[in-house]
C-alpha positions in Angstrom: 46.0 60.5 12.2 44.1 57.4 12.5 44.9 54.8 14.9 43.2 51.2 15.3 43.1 49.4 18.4 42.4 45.9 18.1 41.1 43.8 21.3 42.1 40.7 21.2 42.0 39.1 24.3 39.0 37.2 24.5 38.7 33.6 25.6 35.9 31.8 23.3 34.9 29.2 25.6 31.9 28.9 23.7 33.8 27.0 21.0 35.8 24.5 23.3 37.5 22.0 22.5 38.6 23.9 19.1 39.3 27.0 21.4 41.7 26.9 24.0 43.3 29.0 26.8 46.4 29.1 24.7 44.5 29.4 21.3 41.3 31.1 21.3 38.7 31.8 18.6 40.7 34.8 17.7 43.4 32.8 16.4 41.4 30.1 14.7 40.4 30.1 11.0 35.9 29.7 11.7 35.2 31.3 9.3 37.4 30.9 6.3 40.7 30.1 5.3 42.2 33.0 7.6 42.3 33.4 11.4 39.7 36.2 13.3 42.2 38.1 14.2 43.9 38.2 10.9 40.8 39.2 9.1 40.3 41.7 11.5 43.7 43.2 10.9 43.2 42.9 7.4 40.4 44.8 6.8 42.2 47.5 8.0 44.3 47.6 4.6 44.5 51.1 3.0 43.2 53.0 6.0 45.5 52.2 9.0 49.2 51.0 8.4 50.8 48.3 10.5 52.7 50.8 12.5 49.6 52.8 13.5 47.8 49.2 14.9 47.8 48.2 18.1 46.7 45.3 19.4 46.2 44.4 23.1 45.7 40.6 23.5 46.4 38.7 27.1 49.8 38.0 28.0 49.8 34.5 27.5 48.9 34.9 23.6 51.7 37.6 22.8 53.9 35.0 20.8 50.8 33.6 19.3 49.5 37.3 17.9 53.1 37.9 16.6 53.3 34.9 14.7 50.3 36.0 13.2 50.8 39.6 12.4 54.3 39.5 11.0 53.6 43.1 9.9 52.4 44.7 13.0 55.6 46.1 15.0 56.5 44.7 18.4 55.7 47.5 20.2 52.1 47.2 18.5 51.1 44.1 20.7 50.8 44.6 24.1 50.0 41.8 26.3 48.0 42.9 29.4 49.0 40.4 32.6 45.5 40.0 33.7 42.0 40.1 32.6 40.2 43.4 33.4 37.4 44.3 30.5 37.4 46.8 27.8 37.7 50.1 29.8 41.2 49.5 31.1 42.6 48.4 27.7 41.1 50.9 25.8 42.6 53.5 28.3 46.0 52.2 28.0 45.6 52.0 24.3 44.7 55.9 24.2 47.7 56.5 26.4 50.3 54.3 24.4 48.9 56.1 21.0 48.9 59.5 22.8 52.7 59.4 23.8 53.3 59.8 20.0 50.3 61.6 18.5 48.0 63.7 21.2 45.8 64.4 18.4 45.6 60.7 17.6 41.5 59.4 16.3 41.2 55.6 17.0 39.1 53.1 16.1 38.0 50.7 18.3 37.4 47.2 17.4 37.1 43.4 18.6 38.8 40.8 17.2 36.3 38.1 16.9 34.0 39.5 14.7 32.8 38.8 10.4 32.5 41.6 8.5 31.8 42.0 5.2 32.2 43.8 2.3 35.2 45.0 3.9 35.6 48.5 1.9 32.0 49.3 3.2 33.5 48.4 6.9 36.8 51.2 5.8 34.2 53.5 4.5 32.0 53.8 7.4 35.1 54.0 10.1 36.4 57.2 7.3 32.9 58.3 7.7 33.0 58.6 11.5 36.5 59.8 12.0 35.0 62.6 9.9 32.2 63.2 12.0 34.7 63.0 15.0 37.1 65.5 12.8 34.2 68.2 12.7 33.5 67.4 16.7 36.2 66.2 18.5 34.3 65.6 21.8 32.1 63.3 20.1 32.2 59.5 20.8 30.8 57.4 17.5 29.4 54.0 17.7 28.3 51.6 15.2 24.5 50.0 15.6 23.5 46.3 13.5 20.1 47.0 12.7 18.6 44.0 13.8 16.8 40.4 12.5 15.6 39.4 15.0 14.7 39.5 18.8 18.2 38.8 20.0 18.3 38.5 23.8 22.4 38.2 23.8 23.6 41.1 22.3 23.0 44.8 23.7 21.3 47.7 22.0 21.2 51.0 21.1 17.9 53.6 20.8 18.8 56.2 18.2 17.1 59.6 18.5 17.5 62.0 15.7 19.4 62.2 12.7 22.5 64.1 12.3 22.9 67.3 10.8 25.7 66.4 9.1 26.7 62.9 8.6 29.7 63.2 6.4 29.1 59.6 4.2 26.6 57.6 2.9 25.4 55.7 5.7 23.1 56.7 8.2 23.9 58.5 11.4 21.8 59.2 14.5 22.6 60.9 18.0 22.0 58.3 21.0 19.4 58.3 22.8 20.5 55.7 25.5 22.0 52.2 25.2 19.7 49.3 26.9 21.4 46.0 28.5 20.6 42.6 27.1 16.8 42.0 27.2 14.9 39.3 27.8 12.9 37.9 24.9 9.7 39.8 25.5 11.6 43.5 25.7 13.6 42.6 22.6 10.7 41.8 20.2 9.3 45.5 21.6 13.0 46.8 20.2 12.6 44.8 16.8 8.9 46.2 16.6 10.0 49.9 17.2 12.5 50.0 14.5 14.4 52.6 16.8 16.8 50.0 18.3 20.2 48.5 17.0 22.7 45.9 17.9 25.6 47.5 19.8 28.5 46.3 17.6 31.2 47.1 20.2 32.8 49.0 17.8 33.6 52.8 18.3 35.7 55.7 16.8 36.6 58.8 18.6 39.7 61.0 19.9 42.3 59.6 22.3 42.3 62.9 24.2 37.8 62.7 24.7 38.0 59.3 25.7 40.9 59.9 28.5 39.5 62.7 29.8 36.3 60.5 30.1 37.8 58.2 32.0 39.8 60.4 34.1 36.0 61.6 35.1 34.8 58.7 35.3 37.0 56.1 36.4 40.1 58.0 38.0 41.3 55.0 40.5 41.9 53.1 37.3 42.9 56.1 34.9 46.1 56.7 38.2 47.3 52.8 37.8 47.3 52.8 34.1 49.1 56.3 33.8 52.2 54.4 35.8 52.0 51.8 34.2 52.8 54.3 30.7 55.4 56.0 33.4 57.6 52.8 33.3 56.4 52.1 29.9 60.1 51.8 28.6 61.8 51.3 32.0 63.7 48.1 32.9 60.7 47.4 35.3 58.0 47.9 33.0 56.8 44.3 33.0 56.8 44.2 37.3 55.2 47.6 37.4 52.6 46.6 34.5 51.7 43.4 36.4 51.0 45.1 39.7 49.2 48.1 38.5 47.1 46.3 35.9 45.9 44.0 38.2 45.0 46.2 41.0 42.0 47.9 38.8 38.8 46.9 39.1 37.4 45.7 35.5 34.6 47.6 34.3 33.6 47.7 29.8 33.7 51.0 28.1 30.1 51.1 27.6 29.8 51.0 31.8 32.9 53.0 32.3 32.1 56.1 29.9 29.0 55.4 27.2 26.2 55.2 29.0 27.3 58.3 31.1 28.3 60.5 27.8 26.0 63.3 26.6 27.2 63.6 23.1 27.5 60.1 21.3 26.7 59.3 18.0 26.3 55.8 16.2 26.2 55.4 12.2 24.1 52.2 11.2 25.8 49.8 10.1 26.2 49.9 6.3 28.1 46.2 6.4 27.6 42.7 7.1 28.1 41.6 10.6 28.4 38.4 12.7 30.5 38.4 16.4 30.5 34.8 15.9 29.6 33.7 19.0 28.7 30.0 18.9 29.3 26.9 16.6 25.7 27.6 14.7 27.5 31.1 13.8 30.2 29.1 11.7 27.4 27.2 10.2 26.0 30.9 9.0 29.6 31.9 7.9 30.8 28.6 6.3 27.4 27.5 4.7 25.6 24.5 4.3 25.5 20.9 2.2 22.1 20.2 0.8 21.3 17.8 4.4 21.9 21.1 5.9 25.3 20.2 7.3 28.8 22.4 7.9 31.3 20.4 7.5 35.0 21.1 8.4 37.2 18.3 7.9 36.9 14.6 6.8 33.4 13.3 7.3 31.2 10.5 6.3 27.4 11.3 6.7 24.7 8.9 6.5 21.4 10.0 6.7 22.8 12.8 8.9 20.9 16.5 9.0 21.1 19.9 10.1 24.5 19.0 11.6 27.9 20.8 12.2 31.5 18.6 12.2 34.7 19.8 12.9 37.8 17.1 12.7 41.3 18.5 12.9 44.1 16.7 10.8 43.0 13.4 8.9 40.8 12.2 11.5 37.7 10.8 10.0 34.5 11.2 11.5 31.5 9.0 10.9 27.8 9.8 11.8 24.6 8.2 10.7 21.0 8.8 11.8 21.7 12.2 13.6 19.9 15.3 13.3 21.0 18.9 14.5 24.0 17.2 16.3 27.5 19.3 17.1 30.7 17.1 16.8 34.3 18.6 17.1 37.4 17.0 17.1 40.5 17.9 18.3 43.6 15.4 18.7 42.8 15.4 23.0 39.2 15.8 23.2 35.8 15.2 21.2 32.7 17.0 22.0 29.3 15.9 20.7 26.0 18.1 21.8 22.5 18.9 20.6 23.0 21.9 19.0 20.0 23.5 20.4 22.5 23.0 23.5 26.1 25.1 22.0 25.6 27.4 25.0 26.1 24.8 27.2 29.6 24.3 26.3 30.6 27.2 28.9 29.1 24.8 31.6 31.8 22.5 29.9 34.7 24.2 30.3 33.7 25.3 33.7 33.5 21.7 35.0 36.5 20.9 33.1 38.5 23.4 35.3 36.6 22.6 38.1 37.9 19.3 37.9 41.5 20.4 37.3 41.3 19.0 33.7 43.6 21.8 33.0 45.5 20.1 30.2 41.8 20.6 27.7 41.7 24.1 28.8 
């Protein structure tokens, strides 16, 4: 059967002050009337059930994901008690899932990202469980094919098509996956028309990826097994804590991709965006005809190319700007150039350097 794992732990500093320690971008509506994460679990309608969902957020946002995902059982959020990449919490996932179904597929997904048409996205994860059906040792990815020279995201070089790709979209074995480059290396990967965005997104058995990481990553692979040991014993959450946070964080692609021999990744046949900055909600939410996104209550004058957030019924009220940032929440306002949104990480690190805790 087919099993999703949904990652949802992710801070979003990047869109401080709307995203905050105890409500990240995950949980906020940025891109339309519902929240990331409940887009996320939504497009999962008619191809994974609520009870075959699980989603591993931080420890700290369990009540917040449940209030969210009334349908998703209890036992499908799992809060982990410290920070320690994609690796672990994919493992665990495999091993939760595994406990009831050995023969259990899953797909892999963030929680942060846009994706549209959404039966497309349902048809190309039934596409690759059915390539991971006919070989169950294979690992599937998903590759964007890329717009432009994008220095933040990572890539993938496809080699050659595969025999049999069991849908409509394309599918390619992997050649190797390449970090982020710098701006010269990724116009080479644009020009080459061999390269694709690594989407983070991944379909394959429980039972391949474990024994990966048993190879692999075995320190880690022996705390998370007893942590699944005391997985419904009265000391689960002491055991949990001290196991978890003994393992050294490492990402799946570290851990086990770039080490596998036999992965696979299906281009994209959907819309994507892993909205990751203010100028991505502007792409999402659209523009006025000054070129502004506007959330909330907002008088312009002779304001362009600007975004404004206001939460509740505050007003906000530029005039003469140009490419300016302004979001409002009811303890903190920032305004930025919005050639400078990466900045905002330097924000929140002085902010906690500071011990400004209470806007974190």
């Amino acid at each position: 059967m087919l099993h999703a794992i949904v990652m949802a732990g992710g801070s979003g500093t990047r869109f401080w002050p709307a995203s905050r320690a105890k409500l990240p971008k995950q949980l906020l509506p940025l891109a339309g009337s519902q929240t990331l994460l409940e887009d996320t679990v939504a497009r999962l309608d008619g191809l994974v059930p609520p009870d075959r969902t699980l989603v591993v957020t931080a420890e700290r946002l369990e009540d917040a994901v449940r209030s969210q995902l009334p349908a998703v059982p209890a036992a499908g959020i799992v809060g982990e008690p410290c920070k320690r990449d994609t690796a672990p919490c994919v493992a665990l996932a495999a091993l939760l899932v595994s406990r009831d179904d050995p023969d259990a597929t899953m797909v892999v997904m963030p929680s942060d990202h846009v994706i549209r048409p959404e039966q497309a996205f349902r048809d190309a994860i039934s596409q690759a469980a059915a390539i991971v059906d006919e070989t169950p040792g294979r690992l599937v990815t998903f590759g964007i094919p890329p717009t432009y020279p994008a220095e933040s995201f990572g890539y993938i070089e496809r080699g050659e098509p595969l025999a049999e790709a069991h849908g409509s979209a394309r599918a390619f074995s992997v050649c190797r996956f390449r970090e982020k480059p710098p701006a010269s290396v990724a116009e080479e990967y644009l020009e080459a028309g061999t390269f694709l965005w690594n989407a983070g997104i991944f379909v394959w058995k429980a039972a391949t990826i474990l024994e990966a990481m048993r190879e692999r990553q075995p320190e880690c692979m022996a705390h998370l097994e007893k942590i699944v040991q005391h997985w419904d014993s009265a000391d689960k959450r002491q055991v949990f804590a001290e196991e978890f946070a003994a393992i050294k964080g490492i990402s799946i692609d570290y851990a086990v991709l770039e080490h596998a021999t036999d992965v696979a990744v299906i281009e994209a046949p959907f819309g994507w965006d892993d909205l990751g900055g203010w100028s991505a909600v502007a792409r999402q939410r659209g523009q006025d005809a000054e070129g502004n996104t506007i959330a909330g209550k907002h008088l312009g004058i002779t304001t362009t190319g600007s975004i404004v957030q206001a939460a509740d019924d505050h007003l906000v009220v530029t005039v003469g700007l140009e490419n300016i940032l302004v979001v409002h929440t009811p303890d903190a306002t920032l305004v930025a150039d919005r050639t400078q949104e990466e900045a905002v990480r330097k924000v929140v690190a002085e902010l906690e350097s500071r011990g400004w805790h209470e806007h974190l």
